[in-house]
LOTORSE-32394 format. One line per 2 residues: their letters; for each residue x, y, z of N, C-alpha, C. Coordinates in steps of 0.2 Angstrom, whole numbers, plus 5000, padded with zeros to 4 digits. Layout:
residues N
a> X:Y:Z:X:Y:Z:X:Y:Z; ...
END
This chain:
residues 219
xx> 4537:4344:4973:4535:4339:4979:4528:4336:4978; 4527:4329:4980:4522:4327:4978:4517:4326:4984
xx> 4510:4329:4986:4508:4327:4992:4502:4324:4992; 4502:4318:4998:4495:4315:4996:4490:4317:5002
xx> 4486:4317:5000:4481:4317:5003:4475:4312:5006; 4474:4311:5013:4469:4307:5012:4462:4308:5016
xx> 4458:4304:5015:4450:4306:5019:4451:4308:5024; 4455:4307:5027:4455:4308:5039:4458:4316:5039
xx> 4459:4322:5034:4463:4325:5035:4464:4329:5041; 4467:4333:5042:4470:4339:5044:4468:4342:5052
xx> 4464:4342:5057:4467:4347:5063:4472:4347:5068; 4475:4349:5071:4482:4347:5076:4474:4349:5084
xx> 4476:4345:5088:4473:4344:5095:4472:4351:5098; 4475:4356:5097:4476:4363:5102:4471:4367:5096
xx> 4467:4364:5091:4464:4369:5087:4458:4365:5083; 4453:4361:5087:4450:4358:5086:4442:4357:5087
xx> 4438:4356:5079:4430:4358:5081:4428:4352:5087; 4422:4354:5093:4419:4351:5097:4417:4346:5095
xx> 4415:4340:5096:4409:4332:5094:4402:4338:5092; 4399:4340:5095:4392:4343:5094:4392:4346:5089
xx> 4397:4353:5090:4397:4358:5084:4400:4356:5080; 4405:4350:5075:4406:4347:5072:4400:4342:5068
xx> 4395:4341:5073:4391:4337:5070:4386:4342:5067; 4383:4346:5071:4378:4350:5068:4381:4354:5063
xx> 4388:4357:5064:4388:4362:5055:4392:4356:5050; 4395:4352:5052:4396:4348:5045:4393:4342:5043
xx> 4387:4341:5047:4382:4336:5047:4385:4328:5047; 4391:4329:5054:4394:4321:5053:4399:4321:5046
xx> 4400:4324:5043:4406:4324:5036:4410:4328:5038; 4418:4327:5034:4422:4333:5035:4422:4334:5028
xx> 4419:4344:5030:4420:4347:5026:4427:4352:5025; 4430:4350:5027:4439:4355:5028:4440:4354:5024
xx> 4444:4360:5017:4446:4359:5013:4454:4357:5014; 4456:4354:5009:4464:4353:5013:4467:4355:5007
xx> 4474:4360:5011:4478:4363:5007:4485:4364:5009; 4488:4365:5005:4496:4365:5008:4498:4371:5006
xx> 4501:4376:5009:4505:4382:5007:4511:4382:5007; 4512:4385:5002:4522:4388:5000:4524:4395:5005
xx> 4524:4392:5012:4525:4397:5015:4530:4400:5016; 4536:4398:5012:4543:4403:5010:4540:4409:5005
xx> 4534:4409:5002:4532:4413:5000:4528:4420:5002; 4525:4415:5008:4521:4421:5012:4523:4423:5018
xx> 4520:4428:5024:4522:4431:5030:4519:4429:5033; 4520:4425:5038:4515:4421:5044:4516:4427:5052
xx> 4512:4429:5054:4512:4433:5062:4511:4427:5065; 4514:4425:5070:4513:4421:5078:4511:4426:5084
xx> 4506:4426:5086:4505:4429:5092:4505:4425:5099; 4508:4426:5103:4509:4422:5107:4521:4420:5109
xx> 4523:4421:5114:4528:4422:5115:4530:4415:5123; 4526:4410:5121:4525:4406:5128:4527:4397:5125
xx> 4522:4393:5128:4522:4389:5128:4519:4385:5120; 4514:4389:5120:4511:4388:5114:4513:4392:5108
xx> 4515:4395:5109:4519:4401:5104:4526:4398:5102; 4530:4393:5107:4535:4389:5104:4532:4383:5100
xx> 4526:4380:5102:4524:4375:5099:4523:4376:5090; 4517:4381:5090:4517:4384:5085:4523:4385:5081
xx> 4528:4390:5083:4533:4391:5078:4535:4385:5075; 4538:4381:5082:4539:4375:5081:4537:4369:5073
xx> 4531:4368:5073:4526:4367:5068:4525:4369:5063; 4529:4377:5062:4529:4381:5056:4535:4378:5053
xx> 4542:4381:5056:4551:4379:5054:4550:4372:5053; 4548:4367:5057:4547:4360:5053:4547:4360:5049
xx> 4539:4360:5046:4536:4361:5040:4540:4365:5036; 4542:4370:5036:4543:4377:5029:4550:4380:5032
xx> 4555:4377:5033:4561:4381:5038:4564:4387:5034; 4561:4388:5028:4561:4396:5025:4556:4399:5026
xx> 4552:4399:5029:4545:4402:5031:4549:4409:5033; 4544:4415:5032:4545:4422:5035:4542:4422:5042
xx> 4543:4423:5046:4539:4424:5051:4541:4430:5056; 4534:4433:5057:4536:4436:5063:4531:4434:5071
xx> 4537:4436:5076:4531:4433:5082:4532:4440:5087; 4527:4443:5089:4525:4446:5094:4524:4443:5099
xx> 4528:4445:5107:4523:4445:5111:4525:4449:5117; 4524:4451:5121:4523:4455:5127:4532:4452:5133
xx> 4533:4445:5132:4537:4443:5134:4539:4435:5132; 4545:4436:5127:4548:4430:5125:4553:4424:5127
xx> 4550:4419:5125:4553:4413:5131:4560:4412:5127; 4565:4410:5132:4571:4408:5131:4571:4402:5125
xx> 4567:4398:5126:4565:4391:5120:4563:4394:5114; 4562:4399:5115:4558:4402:5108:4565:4407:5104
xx> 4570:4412:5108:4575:4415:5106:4579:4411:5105; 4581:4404:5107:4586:4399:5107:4585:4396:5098
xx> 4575:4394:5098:4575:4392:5090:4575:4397:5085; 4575:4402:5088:4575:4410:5081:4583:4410:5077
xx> 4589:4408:5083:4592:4407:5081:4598:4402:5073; 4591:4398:5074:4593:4392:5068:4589:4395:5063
xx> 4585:4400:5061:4580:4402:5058:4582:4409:5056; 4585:4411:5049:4586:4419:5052:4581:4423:5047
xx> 4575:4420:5044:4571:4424:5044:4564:4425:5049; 4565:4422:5056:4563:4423:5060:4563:4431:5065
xx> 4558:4434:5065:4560:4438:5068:4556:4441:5074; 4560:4444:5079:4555:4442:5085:4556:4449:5088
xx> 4547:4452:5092:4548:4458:5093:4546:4458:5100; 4547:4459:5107:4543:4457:5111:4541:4464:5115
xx> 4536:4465:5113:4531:4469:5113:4522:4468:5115; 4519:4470:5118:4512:4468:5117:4510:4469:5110
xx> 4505:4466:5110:4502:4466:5103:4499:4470:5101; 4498:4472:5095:4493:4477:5093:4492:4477:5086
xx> 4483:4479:5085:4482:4480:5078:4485:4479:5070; 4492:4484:5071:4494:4484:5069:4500:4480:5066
xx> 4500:4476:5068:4507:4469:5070:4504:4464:5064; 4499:4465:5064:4494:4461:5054:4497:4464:5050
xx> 4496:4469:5048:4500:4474:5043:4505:4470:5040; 4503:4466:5035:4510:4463:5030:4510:4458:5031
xx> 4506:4453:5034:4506:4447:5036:4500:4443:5031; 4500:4438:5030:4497:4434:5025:4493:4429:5029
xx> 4495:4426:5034:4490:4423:5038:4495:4425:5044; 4488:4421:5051:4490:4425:5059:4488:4420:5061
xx> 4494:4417:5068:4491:4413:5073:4491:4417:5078; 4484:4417:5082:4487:4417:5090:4486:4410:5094
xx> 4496:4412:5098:4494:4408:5101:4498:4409:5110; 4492:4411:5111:4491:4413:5118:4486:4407:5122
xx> 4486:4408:5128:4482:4405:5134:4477:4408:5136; 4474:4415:5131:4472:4422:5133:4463:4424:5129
xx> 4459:4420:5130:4454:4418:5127:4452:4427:5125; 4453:4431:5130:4452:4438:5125:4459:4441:5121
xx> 4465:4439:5120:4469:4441:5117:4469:4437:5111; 4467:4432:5111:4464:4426:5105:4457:4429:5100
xx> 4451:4432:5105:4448:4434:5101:4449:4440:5096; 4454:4444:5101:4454:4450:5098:4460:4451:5091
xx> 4464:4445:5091:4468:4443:5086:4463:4441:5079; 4461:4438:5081:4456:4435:5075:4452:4438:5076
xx> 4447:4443:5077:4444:4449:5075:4447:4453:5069; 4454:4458:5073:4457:4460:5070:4459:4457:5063
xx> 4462:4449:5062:4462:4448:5057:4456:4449:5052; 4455:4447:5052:4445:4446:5049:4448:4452:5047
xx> 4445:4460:5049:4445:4466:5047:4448:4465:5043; 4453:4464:5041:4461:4465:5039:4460:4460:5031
xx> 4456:4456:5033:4456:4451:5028:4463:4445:5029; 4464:4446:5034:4469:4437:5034:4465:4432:5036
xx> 4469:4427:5035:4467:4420:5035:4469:4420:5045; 4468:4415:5049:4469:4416:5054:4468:4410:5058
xx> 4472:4407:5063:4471:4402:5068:4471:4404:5075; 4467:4400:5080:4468:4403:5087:4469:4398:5089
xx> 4475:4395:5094:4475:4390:5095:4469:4388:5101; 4467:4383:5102:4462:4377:5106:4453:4384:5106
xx> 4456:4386:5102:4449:4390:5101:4447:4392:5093; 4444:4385:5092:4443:4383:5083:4436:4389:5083
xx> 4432:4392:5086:4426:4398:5083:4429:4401:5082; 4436:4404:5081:4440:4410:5080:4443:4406:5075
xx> 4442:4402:5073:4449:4399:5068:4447:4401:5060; 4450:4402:5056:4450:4400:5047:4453:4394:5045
xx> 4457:4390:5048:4462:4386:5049:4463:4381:5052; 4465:4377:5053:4468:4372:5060:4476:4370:5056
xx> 4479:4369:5060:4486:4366:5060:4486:4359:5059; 4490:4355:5056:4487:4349:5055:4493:4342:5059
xx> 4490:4337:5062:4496:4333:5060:4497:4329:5055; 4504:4329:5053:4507:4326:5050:4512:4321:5050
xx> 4513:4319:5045:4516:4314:5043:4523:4314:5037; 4528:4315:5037:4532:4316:5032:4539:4311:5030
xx> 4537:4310:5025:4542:4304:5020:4548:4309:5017; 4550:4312:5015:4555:4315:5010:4548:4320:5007
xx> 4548:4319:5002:4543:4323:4999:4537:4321:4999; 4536:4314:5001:4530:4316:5003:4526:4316:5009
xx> 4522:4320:5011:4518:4324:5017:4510:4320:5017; 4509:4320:5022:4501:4319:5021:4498:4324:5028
xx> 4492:4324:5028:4489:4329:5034:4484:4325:5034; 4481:4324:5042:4476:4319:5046:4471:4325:5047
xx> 4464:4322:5050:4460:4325:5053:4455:4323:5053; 4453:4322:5060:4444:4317:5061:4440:4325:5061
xx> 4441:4326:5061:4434:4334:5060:4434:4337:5067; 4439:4335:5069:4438:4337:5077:4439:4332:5082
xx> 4435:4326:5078:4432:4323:5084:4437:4318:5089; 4441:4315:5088:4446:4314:5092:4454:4315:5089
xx> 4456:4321:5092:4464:4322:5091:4467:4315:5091; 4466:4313:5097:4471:4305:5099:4470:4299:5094
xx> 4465:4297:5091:4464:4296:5086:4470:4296:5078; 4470:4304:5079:4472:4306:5072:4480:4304:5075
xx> 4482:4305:5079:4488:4305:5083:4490:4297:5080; 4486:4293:5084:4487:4284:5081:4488:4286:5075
xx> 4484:4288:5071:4486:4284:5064:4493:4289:5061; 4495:4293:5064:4501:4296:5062:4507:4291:5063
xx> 4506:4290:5072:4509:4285:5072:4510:4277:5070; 4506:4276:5067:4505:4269:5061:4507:4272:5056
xx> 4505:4277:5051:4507:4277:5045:4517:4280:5046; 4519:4283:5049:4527:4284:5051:4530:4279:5051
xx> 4526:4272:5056:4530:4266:5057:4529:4262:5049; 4523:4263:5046:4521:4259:5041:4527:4261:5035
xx> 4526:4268:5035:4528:4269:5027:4536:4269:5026; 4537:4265:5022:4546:4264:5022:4551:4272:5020
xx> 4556:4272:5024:4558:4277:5021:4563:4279:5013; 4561:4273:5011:4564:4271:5004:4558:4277:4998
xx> 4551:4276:5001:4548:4280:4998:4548:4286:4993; 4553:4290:4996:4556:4296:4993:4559:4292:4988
xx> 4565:4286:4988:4567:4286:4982:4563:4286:4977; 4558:4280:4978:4552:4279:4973:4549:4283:4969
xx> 4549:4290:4974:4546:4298:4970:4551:4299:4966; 4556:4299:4968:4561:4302:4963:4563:4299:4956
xx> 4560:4291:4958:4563:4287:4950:4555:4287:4947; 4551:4289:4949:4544:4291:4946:4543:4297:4943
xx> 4547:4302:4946:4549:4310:4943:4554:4309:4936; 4557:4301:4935:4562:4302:4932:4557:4299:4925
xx> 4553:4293:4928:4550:4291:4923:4543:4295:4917; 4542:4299:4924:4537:4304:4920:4538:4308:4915
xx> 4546:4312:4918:4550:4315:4911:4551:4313:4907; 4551:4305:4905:4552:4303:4899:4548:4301:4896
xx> 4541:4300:4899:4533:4297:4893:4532:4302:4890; 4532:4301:4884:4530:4305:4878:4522:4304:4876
xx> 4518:4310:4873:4512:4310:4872:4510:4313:4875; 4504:4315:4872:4499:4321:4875:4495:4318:4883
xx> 4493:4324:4886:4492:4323:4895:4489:4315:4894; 4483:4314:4892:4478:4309:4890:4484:4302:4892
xx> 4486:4300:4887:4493:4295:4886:4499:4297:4893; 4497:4301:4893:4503:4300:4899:4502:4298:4905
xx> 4495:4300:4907:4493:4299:4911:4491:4291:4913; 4488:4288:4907:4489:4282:4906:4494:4277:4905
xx> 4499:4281:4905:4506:4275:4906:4509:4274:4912; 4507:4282:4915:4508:4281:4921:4502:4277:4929
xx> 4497:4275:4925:4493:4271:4927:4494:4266:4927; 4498:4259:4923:4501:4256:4919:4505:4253:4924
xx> 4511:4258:4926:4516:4259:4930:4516:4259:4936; 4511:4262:4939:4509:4261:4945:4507:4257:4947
xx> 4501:4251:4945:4498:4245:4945:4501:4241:4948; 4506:4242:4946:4511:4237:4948:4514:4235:4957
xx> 4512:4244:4958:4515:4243:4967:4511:4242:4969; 4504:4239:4969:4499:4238:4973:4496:4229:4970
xx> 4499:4230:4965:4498:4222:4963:4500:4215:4965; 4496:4212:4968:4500:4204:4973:4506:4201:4967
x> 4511:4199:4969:4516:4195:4967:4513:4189:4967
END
């Protein structure tokens, strides 16, 4: 899969740094490291069994619809059993939550409405050593959720550093409208041409610079 990346990357609006505390720890830059996970590989915990806790899920199956997941929560919505169903490495416990519901999980969201059920999730984590997000409570986050944008294989992630979700939102919606859905073919006749340049990385990399030139150069 080929993903691009660009400057504006990565937070989704329910997991977002403030204008002020964004300016003072990143000094007006973003410093978000951007990254994509093979999360057919790893265990994700959902915490949260509600509104935001289908959003979530939601968010994850899109993305990775082999993803492992487990979601806890104390009581589970109808929308959220109805999507588990299309998903069957989804698995749902509805239980309150507890310490132990990390155990085997590789990252954790919570996402609750529950500013002290959220901290104690991402506490817990941390202990534990997971990666973790809280939804609309970024002090607690290791993570934000991002929005995106996807063509076939290729993905991009947005993100003004917090400062306006709505923002990131337009430009999704502009690059979705913008970028043609022929795209993916393109990847795939560039996957074909790749395979075929002979020579070492150096050469290759310059033939394929060569070839590229081309879609960005005026007719």
């Amino acid at each position: 899969m080929l993903v691009l990346f660009i400057t504006i990357m990565a937070d989704n609006q329910d997991a977002i740094l403030g204008e002020a505390e964004s300016q003072k720890d990143q000094g007006g830059t973003n410093h978000l490291f951007p990254i994509f996970l093979k999360l057919d590989q790893l265990t994700t915990l959902i915490v949260g069994g509600g509104y935001v806790g289908m959003e979530k899920l939601g968010a994850v199956v899109q993305n990775a619809p082999n993803a492992k997941i487990k979601l806890v929560a104390t009581v589970i919505s109808d929308e959220i059993k109805e999507l588990s169903k299309e998903y069957p490495k989804i698995l749902l416990i509805e239980k309150p939550y507890e310490a132990t519901d990390i155990d085997g999980a590789d990252l954790v969201i919570a996402a609750v409405n529950d500013r002290a059920v959220s901290e104690q999730v991402s506490k817990d984590a941390k202990q534990k050593g997971k990666l973790v997000n809280a939804a609309d409570k970024p002090e607690f986050c290791d993570f934000y959720l991002g929005s995106i944008v996807q063509k076939g294989s290729l993905k991009i992630a947005i993100s003004t550093n917090g400062k306006s979700p709505t923002v990131a939102k337009r430009i999704k919606e502009v690059l979705n409208e913008t970028l043609p859905a022929e795209l993916d073919e393109l990847l795939d006749n560039m996957q074909v041409i790749r395979n075929k340049i002979s020579g070492d990385f150096a050469d290759k990399v310059k033939q394929l610079n060569e070839i590229t030139k081309k879609l960005i150069t005026d007719k």
